[in-house]
C-alpha positions as CSV (number, residue, x, y, z in Angstrom):
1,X,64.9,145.2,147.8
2,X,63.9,147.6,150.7
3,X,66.1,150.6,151.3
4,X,65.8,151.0,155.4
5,X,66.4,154.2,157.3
6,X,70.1,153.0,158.2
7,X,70.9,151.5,154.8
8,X,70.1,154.7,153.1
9,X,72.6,156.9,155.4
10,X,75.3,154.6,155.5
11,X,74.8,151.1,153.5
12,X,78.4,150.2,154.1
13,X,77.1,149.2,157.9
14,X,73.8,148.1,156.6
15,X,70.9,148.1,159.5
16,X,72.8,148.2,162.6
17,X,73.0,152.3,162.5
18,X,70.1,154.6,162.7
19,X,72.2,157.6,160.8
20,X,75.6,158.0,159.7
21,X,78.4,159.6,161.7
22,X,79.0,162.8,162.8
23,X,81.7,165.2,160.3
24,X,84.7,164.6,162.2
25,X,84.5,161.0,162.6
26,X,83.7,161.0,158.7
27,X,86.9,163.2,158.4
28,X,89.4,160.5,160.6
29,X,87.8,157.6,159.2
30,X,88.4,158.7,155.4
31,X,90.9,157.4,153.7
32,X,90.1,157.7,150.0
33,X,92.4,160.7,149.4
34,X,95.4,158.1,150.2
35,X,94.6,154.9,149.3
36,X,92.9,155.5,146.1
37,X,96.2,154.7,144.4
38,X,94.7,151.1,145.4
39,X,92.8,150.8,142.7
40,X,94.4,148.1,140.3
41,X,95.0,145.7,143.0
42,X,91.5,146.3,144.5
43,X,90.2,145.7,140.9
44,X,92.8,142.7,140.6
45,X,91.7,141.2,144.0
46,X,87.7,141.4,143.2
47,X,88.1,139.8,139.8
48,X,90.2,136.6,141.3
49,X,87.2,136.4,144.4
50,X,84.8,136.6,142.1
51,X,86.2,133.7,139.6
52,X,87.0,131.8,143.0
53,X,83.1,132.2,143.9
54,X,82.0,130.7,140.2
55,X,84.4,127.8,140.9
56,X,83.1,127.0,143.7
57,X,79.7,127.3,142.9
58,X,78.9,129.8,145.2
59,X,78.5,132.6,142.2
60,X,77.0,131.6,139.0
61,X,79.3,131.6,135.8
62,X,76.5,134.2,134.4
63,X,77.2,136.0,137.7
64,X,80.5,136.3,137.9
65,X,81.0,137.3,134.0
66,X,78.6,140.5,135.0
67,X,80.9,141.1,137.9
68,X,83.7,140.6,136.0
69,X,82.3,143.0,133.0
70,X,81.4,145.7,135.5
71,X,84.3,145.7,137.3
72,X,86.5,145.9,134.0
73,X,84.2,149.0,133.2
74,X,85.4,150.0,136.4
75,X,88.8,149.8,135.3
76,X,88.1,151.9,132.8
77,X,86.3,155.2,134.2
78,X,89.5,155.8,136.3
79,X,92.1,155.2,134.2
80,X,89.8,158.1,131.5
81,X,90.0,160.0,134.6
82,X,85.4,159.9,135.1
83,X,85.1,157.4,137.7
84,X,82.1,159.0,140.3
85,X,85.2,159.3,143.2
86,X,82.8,159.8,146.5
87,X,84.9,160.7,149.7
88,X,81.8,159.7,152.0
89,X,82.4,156.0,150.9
90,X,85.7,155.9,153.1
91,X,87.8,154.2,150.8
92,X,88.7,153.2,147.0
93,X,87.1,149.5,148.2
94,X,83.4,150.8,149.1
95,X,84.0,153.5,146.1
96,X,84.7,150.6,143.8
97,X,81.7,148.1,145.2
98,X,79.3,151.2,145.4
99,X,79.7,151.9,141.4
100,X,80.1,148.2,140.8
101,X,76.5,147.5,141.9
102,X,75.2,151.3,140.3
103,X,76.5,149.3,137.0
104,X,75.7,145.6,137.5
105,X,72.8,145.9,140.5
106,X,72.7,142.9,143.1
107,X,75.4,140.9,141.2
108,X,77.8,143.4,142.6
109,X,76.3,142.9,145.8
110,X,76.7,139.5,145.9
111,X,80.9,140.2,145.1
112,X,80.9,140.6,148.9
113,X,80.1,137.2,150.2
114,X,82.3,135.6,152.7
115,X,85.1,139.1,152.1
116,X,85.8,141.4,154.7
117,X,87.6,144.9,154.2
118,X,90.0,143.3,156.7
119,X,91.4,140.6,154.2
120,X,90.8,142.8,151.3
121,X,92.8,145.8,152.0
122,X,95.7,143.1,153.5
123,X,95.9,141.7,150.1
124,X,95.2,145.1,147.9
125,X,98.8,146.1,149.8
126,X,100.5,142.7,149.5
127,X,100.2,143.1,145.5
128,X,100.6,146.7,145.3
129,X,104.4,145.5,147.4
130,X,104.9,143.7,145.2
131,X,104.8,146.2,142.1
132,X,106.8,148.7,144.3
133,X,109.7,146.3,145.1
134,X,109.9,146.1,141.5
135,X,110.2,149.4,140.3
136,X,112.5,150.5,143.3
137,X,114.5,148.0,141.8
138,X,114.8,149.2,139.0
139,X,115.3,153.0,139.8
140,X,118.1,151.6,142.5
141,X,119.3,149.7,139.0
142,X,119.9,152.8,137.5
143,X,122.1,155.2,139.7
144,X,124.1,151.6,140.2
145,X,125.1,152.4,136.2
146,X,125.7,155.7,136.9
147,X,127.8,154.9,139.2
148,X,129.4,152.4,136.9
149,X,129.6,154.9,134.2
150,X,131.6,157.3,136.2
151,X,134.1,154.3,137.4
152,X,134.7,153.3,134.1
153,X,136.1,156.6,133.5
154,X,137.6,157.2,136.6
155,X,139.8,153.5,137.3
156,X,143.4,155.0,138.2
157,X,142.3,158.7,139.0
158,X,144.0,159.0,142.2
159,X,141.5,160.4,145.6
160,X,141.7,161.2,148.7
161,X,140.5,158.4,151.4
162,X,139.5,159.4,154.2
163,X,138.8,158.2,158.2
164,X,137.4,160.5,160.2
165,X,137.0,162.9,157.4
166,X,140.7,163.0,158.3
167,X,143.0,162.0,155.1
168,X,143.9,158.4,155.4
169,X,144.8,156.3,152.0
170,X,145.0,157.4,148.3
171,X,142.4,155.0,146.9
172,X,140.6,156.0,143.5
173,X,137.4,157.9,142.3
174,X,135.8,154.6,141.2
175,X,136.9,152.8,143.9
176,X,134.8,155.3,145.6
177,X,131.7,155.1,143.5
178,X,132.1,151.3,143.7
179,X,131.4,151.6,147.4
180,X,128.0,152.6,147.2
181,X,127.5,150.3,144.6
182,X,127.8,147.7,146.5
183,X,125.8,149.4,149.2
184,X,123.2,149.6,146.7
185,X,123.2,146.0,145.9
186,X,122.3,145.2,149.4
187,X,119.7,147.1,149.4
188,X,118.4,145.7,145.9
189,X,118.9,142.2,148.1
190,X,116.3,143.1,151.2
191,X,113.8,144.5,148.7
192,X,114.1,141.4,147.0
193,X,113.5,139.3,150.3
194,X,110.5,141.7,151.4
195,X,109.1,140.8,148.3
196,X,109.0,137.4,148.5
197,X,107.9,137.5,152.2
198,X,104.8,139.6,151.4
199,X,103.9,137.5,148.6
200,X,101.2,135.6,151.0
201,X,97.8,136.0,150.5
202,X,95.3,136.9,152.9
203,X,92.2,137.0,151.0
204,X,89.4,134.2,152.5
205,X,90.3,134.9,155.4
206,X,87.1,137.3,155.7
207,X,87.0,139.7,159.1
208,X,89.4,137.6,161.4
209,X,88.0,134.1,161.6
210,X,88.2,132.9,157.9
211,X,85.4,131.6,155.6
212,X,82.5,129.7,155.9
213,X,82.4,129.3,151.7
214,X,83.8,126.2,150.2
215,X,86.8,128.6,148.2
216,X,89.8,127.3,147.6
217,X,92.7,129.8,149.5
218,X,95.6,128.6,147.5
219,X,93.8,128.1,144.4
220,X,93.0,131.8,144.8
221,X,96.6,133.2,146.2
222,X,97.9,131.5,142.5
223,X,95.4,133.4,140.5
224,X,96.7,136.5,141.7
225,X,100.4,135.9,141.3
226,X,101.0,135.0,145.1
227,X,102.7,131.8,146.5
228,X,100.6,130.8,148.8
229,X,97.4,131.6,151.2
230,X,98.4,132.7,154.7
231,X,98.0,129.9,157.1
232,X,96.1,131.8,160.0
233,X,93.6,134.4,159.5
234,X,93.6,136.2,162.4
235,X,97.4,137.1,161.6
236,X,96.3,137.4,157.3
237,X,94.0,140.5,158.7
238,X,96.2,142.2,161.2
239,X,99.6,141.2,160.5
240,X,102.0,144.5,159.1
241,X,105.2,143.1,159.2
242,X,105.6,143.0,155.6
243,X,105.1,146.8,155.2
244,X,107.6,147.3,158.0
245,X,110.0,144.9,156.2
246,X,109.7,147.1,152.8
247,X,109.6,150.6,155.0
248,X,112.8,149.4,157.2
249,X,114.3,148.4,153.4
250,X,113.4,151.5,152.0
251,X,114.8,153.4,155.0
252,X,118.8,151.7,155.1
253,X,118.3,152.4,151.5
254,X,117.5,156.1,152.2
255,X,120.7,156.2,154.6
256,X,122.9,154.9,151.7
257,X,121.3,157.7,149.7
258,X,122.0,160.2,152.0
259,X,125.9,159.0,152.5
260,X,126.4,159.5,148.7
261,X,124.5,162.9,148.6
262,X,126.4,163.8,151.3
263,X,129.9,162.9,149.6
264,X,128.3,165.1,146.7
265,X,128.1,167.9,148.3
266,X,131.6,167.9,149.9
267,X,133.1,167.4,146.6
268,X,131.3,170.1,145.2
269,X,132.1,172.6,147.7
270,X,135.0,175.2,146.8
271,X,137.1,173.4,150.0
272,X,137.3,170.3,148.0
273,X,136.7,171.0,144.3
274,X,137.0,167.4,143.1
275,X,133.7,167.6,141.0
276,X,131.9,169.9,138.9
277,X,128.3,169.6,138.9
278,X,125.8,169.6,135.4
279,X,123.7,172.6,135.5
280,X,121.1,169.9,134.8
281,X,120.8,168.9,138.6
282,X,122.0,172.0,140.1
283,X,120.4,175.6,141.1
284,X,121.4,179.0,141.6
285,X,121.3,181.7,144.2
286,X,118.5,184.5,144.5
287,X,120.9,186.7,145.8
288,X,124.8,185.5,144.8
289,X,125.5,185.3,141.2
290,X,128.6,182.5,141.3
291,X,126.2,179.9,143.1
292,X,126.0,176.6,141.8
293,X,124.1,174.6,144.8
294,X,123.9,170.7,144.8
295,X,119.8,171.0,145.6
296,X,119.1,167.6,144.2
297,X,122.3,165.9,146.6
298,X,121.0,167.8,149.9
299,X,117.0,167.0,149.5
300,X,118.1,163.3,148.5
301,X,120.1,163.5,152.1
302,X,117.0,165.0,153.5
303,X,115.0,162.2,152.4
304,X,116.4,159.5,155.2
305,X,114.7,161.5,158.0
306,X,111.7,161.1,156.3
307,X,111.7,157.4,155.4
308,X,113.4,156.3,158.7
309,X,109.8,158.5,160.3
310,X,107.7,156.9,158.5
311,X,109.1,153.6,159.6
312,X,109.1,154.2,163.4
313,X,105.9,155.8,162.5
314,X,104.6,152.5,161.7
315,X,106.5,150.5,164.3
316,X,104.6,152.8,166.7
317,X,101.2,152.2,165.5
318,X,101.4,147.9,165.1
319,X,103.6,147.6,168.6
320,X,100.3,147.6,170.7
321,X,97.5,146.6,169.0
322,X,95.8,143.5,170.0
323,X,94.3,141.0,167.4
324,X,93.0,141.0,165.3
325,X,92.1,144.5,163.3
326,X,92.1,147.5,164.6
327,X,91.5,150.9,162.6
328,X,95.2,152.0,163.8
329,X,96.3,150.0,161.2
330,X,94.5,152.4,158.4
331,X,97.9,154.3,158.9
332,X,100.1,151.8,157.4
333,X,99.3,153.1,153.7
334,X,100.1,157.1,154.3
335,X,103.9,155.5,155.4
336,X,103.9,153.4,152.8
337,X,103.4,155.4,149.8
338,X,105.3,158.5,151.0
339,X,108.1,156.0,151.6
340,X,108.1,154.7,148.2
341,X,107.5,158.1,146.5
342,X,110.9,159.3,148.5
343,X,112.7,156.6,147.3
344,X,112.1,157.1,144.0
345,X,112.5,161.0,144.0
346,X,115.9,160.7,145.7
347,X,117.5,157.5,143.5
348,X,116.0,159.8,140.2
349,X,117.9,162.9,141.8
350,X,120.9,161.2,142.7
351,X,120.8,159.1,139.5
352,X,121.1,162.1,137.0
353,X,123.3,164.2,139.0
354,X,126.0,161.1,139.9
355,X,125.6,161.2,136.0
356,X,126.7,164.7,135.6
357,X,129.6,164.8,137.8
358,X,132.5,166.1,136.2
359,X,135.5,164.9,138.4
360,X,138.5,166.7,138.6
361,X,141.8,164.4,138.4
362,X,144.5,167.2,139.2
363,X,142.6,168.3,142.2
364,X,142.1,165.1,143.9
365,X,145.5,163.7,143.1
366,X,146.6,166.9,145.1
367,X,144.5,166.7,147.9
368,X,145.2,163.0,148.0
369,X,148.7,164.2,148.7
370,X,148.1,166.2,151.7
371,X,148.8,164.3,155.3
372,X,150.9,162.1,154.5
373,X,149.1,159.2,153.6
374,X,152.2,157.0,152.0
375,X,152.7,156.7,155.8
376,X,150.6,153.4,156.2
377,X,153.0,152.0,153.0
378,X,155.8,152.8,154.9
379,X,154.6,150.7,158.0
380,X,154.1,148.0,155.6
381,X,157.7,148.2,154.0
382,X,159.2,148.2,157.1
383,X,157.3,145.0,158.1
384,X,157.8,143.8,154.8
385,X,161.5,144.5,154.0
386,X,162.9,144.9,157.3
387,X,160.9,142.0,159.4
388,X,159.7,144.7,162.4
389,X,156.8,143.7,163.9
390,X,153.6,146.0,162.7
391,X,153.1,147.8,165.9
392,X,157.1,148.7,165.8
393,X,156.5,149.6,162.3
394,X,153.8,151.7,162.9
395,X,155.7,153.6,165.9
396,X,158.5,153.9,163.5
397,X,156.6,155.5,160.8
398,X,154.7,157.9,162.8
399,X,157.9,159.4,164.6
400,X,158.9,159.5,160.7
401,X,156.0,161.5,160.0
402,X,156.1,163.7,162.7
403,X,159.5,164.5,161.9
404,X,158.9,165.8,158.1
405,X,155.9,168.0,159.6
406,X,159.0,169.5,161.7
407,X,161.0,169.9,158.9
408,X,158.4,171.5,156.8
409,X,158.1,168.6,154.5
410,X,154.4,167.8,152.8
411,X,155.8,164.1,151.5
412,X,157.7,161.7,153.2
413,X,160.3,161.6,150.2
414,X,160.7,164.9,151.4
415,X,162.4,164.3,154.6
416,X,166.7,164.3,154.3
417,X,167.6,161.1,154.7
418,X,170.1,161.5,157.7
419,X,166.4,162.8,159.6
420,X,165.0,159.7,159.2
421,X,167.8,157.0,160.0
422,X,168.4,158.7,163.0
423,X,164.8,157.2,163.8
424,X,165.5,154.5,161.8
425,X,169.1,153.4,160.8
426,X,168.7,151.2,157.9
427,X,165.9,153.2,155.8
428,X,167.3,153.8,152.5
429,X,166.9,156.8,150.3
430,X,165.1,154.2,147.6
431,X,162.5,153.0,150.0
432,X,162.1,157.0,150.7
433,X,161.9,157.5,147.0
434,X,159.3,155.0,146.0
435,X,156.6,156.3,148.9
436,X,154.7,157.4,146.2
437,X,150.7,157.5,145.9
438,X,150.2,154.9,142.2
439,X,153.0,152.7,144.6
440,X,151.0,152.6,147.6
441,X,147.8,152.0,145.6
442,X,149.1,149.7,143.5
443,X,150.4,147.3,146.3
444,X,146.4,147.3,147.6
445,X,145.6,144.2,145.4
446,X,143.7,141.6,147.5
447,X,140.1,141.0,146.3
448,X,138.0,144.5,146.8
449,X,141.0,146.1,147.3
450,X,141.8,149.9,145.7
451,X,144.2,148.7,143.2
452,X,143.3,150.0,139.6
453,X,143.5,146.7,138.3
454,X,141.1,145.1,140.9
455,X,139.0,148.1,140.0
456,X,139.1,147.4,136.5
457,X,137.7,143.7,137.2
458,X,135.2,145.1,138.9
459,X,133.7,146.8,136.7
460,X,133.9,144.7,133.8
461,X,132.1,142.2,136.4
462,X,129.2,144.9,137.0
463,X,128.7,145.9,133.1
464,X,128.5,142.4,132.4
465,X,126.0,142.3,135.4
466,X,127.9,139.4,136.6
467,X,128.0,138.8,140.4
468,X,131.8,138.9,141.7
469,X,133.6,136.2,141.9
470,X,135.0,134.3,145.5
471,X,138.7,134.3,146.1
């Protein structure tokens, strides 16, 4: 074959160009260093076009076997660490077809027919999605058990519930851990959904304007796992919406991260006290010898900024280009990845350190103490036993309240009796009496409510990894 003067500077462009760029357009145009991780599902996409070709006569059966033979050799130089990486070839897709044709010679040229870079990077990030979704499920699986683990020991240990970081409620410790849980769920739910929405397969639909071959789209979308062959190829090429789906997922998921690290690092500071941390997944000072920071809670919290950039990042790059492919859209992967490494670094941080927590039960029952917070019961005996109307209630309980502060009380059982009926006549010194935290928790027993025993059902539900029932 005859090597011109273009093809031997830069054979990815073939004759059209008398040399190849200048440095610094090589520099912004490569993209190896980041999307090299690309290399299964670029491997995985080639070998299902190239059995697609054979079946449709396009490729020989002898042709496509020495395709398929060199690009399992491939396969096997990078995972042993000697594949020829060459950051002049832009990308893992030109690195892959360059050694595929050093190995096999014009077969592997031929692996190109009717294929764009366009379509092939589109569905090289469609399947590697769908991998990611997977294992963030899985690592989102995990601090959900820890979070279990710690409820199951924690059922009817009494905390402080707060509003407005103001105390509010005695609800429990696994109540609390439950929360996120659930939190966690949804998030487990839109990674699910992004999934299946990015399961579409692009490939066939070449540049923009789809392929002259006689292929078989859906034929080849089954072959490599997906449900079906986008219908439009000017959107297969350009469209992004999928990895804005799984960045916008990942980022609510790194602001539910960043709520529990933050939680984590007010119980651990001497103010509260309610947990201990493992020295496992906590540092130390340079300087104070007593330290005992929560590191892995506060990067975890740090990591929402990060993921919630890199999805406006990406909202920013797609919102203006026109179709179909622009080189913008080489951008998409740096988001990506860094968004799914986060991810995983903060659920693996929070994970073993929401395992380590060593809660304290005397300390949060007496914080859950402070404030008053029996006065929303009392409201509700007063409706209850008494017939008021809540908002009278409520009025009723509050001038209650304010009077123990006056009197220097810290519970409302504290208050003399004759105090209190002069606000309200007919309170008794037993209603008084039984304002009691386990009371007021107890009588929270509605589905999701705090109440131990709802608490308990819960998390036999989870360990069974039974959805909750409707009631």
């Amino acid at each position: 074959m005859r090597k011109t003067k273009a093809s031997q500077a830069h054979r990815i462009w073939g004759g059209r160009f008398e040399h190849a760029p200048d440095a610094p357009t090589r520099a912004i145009n490569e993209s190896l260093s980041i999307d090299k991780r690309l290399w299964r599902e670029d491997l995985q996409g080639s070998l299902a076009y190239a059995r697609e070709l054979a079946h449709s006569k396009v490729l020989s059966e002898g042709q496509a076997r020495n395709i398929e033979k060199g690009l399992n050799q491939i396969g096997e130089e990078i995972e042993d660490g000697v594949f020829p990486f060459d950051a002049a070839l832009e990308d893992i897709h030109m690195n892959i077809e360059a050694r595929l044709c050093a190995l096999i010679g014009e077969d592997g040229e031929r692996l190109h027919i009717g294929r764009s870079r366009n379509d092939q990077v589109a569905t090289d990030l469609r399947l590697w999605q769908q991998s990611a979704a997977d294992t963030l499920d899985k690592d989102i699986a995990a601090l959900q058990q820890a979070l279990v683990a710690q409820a199951d020991k924690t059922i009817d240990w009494i905390m402080p519930g707060f509003t407005h970081l103001q105390s509010a409620q005695p609800i429990t410790f696994a109540h609390h851990c439950l929360a996120y849980h659930a939190m966690l769920a949804r998030d487990r739910a839109r990674l699910s959904d992004a999934r299946v929405r990015s399961a579409e397969s692009p490939l066939g639909a070449g540049a923009l304007a789809g392929s002259a071959l006689p292929i078989d789209r859906h034929r080849l979308a089954r072959s490599l796992g997906l449900r079906h062959a986008m219908e439009n190829s000017l959107d297969a090429v350009s469209a992004r919406d999928f990895v804005l789906e799984f960045l916008a997922a990942t980022a609510i998921l790194a602001t539910h991260l960043s709520r529990l690290a933050e939680d984590i690092v007010l119980w651990a500071s001497t103010p509260f006290a309610f947990v201990r941390l493992s020295f496992d997944t906590s540092t130390g000072s340079s300087l104070m010898p007593q330290k005992q920071n929560p590191d892995g809670a506060e990067l975890a919290r740090a990591k929402a900024a990060r993921l919630c950039g890199n999805l406006v990042t990406l909202l920013g790059v797609v919102k203006a280009l026109p179709l179909a492919y622009a080189k913008d859209l080489q951008e998409d992967k740096a988001a990506l990845f860094d968004s799914f490494d986060q991810a995983r670094l903060a659920l693996h941080a929070l994970a073993a350190t929401v395992a380590g927590l060593q809660p304290d039960r005397d300390r949060m029952h007496e914080v859950a103490a402070q404030g008053f917070p029996e006065a929303t019961d009392l409201a509700d005996r007063l409706v209850f036993e008494h017939g008021m109307p809540f908002r009278s209630a409520h009025a009723v309980a509050g001038e209650i309240v304010r009077k123990a502060e006056s009197c220097g009380c810290t519970t409302l059982r504290e208050i003399p009796l004759e105090e209190a009926q002069k606000i309200f006549p007919p309170l008794s010194q037993k209603l008084l009496d039984s304002l009691t935290l386990e009371h007021a928790l107890h009588r929270r027993n509605a589905f999701g409510a705090s109440a131990p025993e709802r608490v308990r059902e819960q998390v036999a539900r989870l360990k069974k990894n039974a959805l909750p029932s409707k009631e």
